[in-house]
BANUTOR-941718 format. One record per atom (N, C-alpha, C, CB): x, y, z; atom name. Coordinates in steps of 0.02 Angstrom, whole numbers, plus 50000, padded with zeros to 5 digits. Glycine has a CB too. Example, Ala and Ser with C-alpha at 12.3 -4.5 7.8 and 13.67 -1.06 7.14 Angstrom:
# residues 2
<node u="50660" v="49716" w="50390" vexmar="N"/>
<node u="50615" v="49775" w="50390" vexmar="CA"/>
<node u="50660" v="49835" w="50390" vexmar="C"/>
<node u="50565" v="49776" w="50452" vexmar="CB"/>
<node u="50642" v="49888" w="50354" vexmar="N"/>
<node u="50684" v="49947" w="50357" vexmar="CA"/>
<node u="50645" v="50002" w="50394" vexmar="C"/>
<node u="50704" v="49970" w="50286" vexmar="CB"/>
END
This chain:
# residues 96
<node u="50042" v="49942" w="50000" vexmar="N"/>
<node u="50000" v="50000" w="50000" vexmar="CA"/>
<node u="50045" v="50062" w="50000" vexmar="C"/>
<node u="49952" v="50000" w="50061" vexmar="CB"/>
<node u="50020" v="50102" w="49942" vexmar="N"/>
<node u="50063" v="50173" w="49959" vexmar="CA"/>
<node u="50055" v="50209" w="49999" vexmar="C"/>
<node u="50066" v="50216" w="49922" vexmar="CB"/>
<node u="50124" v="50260" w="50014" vexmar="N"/>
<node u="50099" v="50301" w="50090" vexmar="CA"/>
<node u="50025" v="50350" w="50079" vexmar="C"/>
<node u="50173" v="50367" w="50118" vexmar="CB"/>
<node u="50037" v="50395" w="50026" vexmar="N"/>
<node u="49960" v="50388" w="50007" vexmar="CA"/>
<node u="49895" v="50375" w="49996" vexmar="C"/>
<node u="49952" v="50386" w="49996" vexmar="CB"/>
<node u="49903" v="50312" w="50004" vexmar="N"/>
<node u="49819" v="50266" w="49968" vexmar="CA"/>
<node u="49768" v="50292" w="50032" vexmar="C"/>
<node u="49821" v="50142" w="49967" vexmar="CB"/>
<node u="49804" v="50261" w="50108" vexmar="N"/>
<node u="49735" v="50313" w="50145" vexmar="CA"/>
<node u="49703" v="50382" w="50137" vexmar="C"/>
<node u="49749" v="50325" w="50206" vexmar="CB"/>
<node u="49727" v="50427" w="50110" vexmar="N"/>
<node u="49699" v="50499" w="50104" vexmar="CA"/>
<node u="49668" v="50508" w="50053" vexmar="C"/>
<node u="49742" v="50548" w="50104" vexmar="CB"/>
<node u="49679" v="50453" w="49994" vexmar="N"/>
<node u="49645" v="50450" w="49918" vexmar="CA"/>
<node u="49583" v="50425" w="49895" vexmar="C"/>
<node u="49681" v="50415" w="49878" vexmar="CB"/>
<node u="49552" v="50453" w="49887" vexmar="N"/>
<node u="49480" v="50406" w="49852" vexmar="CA"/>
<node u="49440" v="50419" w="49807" vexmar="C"/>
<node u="49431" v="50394" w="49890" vexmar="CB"/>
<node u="49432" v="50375" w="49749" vexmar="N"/>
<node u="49387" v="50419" w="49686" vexmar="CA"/>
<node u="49313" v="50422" w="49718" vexmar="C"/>
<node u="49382" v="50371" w="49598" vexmar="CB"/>
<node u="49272" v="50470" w="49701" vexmar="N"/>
<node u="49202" v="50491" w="49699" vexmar="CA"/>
<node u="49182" v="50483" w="49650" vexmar="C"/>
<node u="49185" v="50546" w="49712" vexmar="CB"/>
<node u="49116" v="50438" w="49643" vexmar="N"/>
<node u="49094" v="50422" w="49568" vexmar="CA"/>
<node u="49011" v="50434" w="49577" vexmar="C"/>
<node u="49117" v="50333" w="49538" vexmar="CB"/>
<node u="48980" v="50473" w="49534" vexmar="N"/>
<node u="48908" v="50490" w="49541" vexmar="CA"/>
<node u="48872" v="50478" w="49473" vexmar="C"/>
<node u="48900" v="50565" w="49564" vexmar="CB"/>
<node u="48816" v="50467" w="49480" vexmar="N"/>
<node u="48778" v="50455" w="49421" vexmar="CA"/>
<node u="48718" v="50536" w="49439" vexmar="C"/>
<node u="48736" v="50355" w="49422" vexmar="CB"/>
<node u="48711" v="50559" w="49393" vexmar="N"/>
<node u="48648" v="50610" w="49397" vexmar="CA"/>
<node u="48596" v="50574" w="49341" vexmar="C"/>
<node u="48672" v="50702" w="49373" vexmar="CB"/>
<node u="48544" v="50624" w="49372" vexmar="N"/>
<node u="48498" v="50644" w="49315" vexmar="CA"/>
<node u="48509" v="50707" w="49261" vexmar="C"/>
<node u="48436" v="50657" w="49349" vexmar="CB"/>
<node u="48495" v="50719" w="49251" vexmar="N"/>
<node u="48486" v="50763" w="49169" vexmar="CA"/>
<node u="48567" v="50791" w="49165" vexmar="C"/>
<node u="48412" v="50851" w="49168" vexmar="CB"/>
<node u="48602" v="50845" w="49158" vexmar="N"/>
<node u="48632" v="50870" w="49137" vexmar="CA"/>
<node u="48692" v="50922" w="49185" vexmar="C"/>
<node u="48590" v="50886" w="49099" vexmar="CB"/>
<node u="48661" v="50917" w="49261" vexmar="N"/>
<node u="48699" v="50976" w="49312" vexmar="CA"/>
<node u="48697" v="50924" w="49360" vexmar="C"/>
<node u="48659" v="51061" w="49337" vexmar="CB"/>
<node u="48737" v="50940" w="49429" vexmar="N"/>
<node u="48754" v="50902" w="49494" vexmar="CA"/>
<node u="48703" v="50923" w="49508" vexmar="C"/>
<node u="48811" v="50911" w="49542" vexmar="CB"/>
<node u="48658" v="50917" w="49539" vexmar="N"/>
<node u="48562" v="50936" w="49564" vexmar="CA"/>
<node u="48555" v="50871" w="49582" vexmar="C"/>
<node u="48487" v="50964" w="49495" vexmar="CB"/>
<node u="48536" v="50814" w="49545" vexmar="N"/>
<node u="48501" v="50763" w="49579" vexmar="CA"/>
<node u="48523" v="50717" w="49549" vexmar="C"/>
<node u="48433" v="50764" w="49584" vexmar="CB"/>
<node u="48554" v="50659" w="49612" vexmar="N"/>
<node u="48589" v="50599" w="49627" vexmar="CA"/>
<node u="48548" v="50544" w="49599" vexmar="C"/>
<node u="48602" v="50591" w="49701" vexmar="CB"/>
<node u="48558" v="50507" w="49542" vexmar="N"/>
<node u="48542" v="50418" w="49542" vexmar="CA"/>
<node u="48567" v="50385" w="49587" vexmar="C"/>
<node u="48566" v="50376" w="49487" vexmar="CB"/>
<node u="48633" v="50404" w="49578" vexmar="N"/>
<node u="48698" v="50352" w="49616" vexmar="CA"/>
<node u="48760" v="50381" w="49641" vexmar="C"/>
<node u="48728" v="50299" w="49565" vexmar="CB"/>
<node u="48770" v="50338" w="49675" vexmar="N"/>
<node u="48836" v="50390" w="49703" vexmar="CA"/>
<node u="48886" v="50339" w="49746" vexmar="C"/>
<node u="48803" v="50464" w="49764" vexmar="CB"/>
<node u="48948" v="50324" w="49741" vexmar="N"/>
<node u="48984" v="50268" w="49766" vexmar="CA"/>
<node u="49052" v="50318" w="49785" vexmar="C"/>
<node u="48995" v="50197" w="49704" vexmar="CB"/>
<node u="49090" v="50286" w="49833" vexmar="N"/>
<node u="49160" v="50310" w="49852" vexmar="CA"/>
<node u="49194" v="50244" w="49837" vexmar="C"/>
<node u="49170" v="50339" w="49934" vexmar="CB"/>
<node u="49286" v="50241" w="49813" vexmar="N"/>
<node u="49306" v="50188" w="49793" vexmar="CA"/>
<node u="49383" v="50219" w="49840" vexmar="C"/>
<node u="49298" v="50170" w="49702" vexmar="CB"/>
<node u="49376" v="50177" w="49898" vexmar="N"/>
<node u="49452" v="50192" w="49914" vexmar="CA"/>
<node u="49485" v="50122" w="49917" vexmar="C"/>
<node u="49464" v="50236" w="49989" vexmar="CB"/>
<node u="49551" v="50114" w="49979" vexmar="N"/>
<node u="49584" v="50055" w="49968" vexmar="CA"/>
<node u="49642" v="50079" w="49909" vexmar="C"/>
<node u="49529" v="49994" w="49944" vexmar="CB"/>
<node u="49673" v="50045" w="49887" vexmar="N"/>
<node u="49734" v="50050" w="49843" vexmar="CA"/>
<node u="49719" v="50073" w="49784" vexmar="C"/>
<node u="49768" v="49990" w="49831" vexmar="CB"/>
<node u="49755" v="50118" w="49751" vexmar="N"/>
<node u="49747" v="50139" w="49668" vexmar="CA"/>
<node u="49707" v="50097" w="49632" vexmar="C"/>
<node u="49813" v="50138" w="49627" vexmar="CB"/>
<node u="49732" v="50032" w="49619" vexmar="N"/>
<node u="49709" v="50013" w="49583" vexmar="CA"/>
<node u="49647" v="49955" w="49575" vexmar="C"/>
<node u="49753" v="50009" w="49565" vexmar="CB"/>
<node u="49613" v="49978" w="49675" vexmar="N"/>
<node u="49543" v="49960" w="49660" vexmar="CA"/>
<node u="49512" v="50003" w="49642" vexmar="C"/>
<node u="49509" v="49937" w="49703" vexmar="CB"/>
<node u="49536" v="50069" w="49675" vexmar="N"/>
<node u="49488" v="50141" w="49663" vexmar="CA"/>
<node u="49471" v="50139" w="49583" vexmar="C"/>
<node u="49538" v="50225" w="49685" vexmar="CB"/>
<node u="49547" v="50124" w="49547" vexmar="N"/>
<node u="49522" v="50147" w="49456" vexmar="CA"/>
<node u="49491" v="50076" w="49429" vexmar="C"/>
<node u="49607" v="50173" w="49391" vexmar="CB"/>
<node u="49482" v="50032" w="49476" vexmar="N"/>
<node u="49447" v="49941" w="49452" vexmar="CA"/>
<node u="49352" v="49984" w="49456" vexmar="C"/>
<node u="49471" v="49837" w="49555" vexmar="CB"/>
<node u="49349" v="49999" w="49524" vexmar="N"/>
<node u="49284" v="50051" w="49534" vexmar="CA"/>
<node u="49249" v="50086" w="49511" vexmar="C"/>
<node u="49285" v="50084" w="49556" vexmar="CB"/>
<node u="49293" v="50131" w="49504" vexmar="N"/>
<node u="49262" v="50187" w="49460" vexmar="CA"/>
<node u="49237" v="50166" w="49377" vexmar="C"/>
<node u="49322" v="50248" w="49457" vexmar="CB"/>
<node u="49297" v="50127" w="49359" vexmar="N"/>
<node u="49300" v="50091" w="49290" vexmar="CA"/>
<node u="49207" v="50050" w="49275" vexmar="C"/>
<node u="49379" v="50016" w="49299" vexmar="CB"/>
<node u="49238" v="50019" w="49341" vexmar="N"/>
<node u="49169" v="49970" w="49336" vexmar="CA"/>
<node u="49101" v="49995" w="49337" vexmar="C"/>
<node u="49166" v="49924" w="49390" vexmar="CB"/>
<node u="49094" v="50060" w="49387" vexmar="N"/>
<node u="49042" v="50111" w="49391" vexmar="CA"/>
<node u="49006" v="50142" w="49341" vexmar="C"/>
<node u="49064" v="50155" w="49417" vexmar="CB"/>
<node u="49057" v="50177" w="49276" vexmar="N"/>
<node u="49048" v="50181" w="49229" vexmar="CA"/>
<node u="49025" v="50184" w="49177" vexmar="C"/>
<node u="49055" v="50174" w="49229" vexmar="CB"/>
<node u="49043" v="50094" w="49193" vexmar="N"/>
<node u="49011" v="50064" w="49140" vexmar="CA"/>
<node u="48942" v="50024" w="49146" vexmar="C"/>
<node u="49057" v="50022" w="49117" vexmar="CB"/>
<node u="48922" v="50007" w="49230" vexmar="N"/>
<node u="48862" v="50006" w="49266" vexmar="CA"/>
<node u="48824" v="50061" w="49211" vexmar="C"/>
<node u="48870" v="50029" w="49355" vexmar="CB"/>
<node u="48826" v="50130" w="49218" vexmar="N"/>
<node u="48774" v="50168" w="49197" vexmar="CA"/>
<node u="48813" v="50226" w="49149" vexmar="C"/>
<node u="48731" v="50198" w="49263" vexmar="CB"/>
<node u="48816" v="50180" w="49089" vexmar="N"/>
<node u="48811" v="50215" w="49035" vexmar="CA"/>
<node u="48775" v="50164" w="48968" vexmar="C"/>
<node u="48887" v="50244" w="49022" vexmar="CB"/>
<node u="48746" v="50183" w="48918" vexmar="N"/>
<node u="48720" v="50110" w="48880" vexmar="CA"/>
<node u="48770" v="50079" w="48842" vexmar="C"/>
<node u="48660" v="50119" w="48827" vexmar="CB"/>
<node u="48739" v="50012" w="48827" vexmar="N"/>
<node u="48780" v="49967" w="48811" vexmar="CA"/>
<node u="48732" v="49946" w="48753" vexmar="C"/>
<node u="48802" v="49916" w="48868" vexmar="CB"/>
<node u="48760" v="49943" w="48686" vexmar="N"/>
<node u="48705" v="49931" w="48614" vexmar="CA"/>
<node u="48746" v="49854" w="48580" vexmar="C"/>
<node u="48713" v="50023" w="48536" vexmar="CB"/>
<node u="48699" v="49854" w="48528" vexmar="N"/>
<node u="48722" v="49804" w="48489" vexmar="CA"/>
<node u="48731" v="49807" w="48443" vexmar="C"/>
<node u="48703" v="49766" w="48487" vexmar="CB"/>
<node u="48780" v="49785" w="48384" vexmar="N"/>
<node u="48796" v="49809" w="48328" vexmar="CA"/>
<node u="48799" v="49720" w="48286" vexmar="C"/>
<node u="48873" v="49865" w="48334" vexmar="CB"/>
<node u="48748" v="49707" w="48247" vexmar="N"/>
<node u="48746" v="49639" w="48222" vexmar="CA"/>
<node u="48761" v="49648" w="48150" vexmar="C"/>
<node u="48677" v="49602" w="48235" vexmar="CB"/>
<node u="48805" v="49582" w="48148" vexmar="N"/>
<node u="48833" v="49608" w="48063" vexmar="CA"/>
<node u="48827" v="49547" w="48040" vexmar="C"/>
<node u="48920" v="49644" w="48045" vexmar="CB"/>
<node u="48795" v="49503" w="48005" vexmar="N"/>
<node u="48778" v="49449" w="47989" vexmar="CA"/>
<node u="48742" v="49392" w="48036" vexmar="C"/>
<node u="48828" v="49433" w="47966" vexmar="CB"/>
<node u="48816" v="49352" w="48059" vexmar="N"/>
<node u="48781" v="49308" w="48109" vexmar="CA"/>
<node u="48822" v="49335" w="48175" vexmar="C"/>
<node u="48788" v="49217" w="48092" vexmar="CB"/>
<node u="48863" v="49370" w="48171" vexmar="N"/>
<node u="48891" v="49393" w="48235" vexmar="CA"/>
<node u="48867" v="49471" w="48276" vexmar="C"/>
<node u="48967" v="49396" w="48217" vexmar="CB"/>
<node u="48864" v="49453" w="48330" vexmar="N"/>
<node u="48827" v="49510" w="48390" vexmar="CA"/>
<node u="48879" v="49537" w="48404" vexmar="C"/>
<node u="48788" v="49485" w="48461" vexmar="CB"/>
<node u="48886" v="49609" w="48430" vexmar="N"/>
<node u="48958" v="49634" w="48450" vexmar="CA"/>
<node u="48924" v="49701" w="48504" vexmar="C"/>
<node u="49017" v="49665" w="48365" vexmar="CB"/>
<node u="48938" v="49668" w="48558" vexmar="N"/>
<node u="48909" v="49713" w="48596" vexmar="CA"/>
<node u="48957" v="49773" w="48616" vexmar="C"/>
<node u="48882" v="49677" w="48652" vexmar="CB"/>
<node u="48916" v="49844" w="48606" vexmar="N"/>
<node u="48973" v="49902" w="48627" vexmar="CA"/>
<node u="48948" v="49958" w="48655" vexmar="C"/>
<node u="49013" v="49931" w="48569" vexmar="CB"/>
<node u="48997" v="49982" w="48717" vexmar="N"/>
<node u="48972" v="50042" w="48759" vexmar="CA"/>
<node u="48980" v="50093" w="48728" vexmar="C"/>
<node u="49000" v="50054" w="48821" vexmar="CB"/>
<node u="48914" v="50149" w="48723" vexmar="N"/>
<node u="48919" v="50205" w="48708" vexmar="CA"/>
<node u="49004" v="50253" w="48712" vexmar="C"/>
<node u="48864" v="50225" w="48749" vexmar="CB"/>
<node u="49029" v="50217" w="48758" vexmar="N"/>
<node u="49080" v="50272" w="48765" vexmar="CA"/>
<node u="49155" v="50205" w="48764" vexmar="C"/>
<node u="49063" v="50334" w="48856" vexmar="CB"/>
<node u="49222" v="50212" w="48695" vexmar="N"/>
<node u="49240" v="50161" w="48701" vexmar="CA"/>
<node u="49284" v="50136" w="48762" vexmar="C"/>
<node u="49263" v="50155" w="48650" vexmar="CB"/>
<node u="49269" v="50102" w="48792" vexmar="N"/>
<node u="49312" v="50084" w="48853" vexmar="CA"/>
<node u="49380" v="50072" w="48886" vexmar="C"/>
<node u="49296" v="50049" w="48861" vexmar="CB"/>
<node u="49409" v="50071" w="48822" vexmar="N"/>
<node u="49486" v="50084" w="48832" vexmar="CA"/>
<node u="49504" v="50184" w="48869" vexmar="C"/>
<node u="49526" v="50069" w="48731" vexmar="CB"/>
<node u="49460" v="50216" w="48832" vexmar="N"/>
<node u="49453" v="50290" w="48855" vexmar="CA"/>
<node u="49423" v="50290" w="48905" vexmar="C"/>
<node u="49421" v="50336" w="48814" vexmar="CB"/>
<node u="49390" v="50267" w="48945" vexmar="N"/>
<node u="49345" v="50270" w="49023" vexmar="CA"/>
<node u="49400" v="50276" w="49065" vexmar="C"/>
<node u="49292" v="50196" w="49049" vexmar="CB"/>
<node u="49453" v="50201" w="49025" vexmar="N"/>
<node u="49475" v="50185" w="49049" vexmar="CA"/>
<node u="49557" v="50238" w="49081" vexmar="C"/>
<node u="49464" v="50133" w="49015" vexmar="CB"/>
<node u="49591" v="50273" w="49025" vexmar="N"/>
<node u="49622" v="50320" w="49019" vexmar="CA"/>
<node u="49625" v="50382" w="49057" vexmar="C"/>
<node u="49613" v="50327" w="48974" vexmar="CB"/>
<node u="49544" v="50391" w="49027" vexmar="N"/>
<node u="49534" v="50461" w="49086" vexmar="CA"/>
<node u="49523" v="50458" w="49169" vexmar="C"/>
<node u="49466" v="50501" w="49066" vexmar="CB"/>
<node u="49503" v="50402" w="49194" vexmar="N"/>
<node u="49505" v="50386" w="49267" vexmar="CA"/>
<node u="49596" v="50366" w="49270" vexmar="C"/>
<node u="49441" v="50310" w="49290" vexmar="CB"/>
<node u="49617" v="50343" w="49240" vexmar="N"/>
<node u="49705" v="50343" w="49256" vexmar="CA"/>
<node u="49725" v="50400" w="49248" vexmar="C"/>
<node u="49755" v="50302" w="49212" vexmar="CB"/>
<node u="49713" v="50450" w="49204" vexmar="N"/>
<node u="49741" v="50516" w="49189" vexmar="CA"/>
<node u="49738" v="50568" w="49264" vexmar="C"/>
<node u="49694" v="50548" w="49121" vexmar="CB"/>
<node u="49681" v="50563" w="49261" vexmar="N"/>
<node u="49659" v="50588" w="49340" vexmar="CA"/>
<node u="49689" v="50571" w="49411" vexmar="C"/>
<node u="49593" v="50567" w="49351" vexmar="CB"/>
<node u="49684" v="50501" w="49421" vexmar="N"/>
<node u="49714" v="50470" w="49469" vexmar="CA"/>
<node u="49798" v="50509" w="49474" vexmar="C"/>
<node u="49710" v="50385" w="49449" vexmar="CB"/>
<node u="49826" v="50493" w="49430" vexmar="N"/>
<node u="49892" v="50494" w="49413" vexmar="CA"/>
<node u="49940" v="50576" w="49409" vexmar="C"/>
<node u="49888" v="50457" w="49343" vexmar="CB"/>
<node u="49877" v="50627" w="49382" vexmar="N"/>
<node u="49865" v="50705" w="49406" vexmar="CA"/>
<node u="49857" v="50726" w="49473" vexmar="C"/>
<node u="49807" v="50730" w="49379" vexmar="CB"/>
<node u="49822" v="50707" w="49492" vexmar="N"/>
<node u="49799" v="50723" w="49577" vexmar="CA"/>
<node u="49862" v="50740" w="49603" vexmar="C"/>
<node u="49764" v="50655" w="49627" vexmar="CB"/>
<node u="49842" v="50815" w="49656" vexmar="N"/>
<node u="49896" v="50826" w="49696" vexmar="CA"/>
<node u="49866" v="50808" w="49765" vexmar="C"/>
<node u="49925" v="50901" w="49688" vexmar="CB"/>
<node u="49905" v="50748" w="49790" vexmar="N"/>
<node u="49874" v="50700" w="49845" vexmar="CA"/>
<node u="49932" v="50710" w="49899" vexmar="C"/>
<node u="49863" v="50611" w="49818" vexmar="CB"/>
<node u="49926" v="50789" w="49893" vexmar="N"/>
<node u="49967" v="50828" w="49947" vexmar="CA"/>
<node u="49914" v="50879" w="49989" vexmar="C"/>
<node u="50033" v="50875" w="49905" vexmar="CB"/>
<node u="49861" v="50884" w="49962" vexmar="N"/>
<node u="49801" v="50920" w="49960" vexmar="CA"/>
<node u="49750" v="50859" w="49987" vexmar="C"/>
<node u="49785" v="50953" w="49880" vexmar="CB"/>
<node u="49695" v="50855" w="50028" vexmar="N"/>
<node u="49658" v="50832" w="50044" vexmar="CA"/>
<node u="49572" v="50838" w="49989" vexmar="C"/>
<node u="49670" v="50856" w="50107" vexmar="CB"/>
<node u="49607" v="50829" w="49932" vexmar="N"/>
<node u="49527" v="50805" w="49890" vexmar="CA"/>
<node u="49521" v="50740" w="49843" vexmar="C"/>
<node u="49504" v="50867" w="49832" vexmar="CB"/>
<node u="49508" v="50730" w="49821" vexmar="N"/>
<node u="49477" v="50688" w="49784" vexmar="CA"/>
<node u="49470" v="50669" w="49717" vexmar="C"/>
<node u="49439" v="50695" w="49796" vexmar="CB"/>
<node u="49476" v="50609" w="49666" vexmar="N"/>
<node u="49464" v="50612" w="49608" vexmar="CA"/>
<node u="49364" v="50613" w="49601" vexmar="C"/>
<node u="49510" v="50546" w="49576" vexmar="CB"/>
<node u="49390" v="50629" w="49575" vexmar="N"/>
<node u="49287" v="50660" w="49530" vexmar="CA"/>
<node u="49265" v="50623" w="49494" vexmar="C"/>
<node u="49271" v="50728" w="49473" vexmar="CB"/>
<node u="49211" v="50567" w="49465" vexmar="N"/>
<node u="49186" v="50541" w="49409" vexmar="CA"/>
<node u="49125" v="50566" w="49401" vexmar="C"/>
<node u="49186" v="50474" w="49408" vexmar="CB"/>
<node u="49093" v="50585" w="49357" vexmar="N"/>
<node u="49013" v="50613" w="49344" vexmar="CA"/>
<node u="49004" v="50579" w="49277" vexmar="C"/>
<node u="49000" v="50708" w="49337" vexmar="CB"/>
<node u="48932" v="50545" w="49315" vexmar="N"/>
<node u="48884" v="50527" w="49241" vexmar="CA"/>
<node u="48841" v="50566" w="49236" vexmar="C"/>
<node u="48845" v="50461" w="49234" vexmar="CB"/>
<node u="48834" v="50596" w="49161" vexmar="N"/>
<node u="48763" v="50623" w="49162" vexmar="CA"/>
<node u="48723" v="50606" w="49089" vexmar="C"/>
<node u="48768" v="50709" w="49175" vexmar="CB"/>
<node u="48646" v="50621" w="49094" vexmar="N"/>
<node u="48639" v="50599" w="49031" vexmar="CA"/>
<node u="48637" v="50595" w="48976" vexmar="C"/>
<node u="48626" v="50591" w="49025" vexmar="CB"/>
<node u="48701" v="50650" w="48982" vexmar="N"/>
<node u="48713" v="50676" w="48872" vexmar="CA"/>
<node u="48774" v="50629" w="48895" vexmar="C"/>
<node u="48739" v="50796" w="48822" vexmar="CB"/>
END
């Protein structure tokens, strides 16, 4: 565990429409880096849609948003943080 990991924790929220106003969901992910970005990752992808794209006989299921990038920007963040400062990484869903 890094000397860090206790003071660190992503915040991950789901809203309704378009502004922080009103909560669907809302989770804290602490513990070590790399449950927090397993968390948040997974959160995500909980509530954003997931479609289908059928091209003959094969189904190919895919999240609105591609997941290698979910994935990126919760590391980008993590990895930014000045965790010399007492706040927090941020995730917001909303529904655009």
């Amino acid at each position: 565990m890094g000397k860090h990991d206790n003071f660190s924790k992503i915040q991950c929220a789901r809203f309704k429409g378009v502004e922080r106003v009103h909560f669907i969901d809302k989770k804290d992910f602490d513990g070590t880096f790399l449950s927090q970005v397993e968390g948040a990752y997974n959160f995500v992808l909980e509530h954003i849609n997931l479609g289908v794209e059928i091209k003959g006989l094969y189904r190919k299921e895919q999240y609105e948003l591609p997941e290698a990038i979910i994935r990126e920007l919760i590391l980008n963040a993590v990895i930014h943080c000045n965790y010399m400062m007492s706040s927090s990484v941020q995730v917001a869903v909303y529904d655009d």
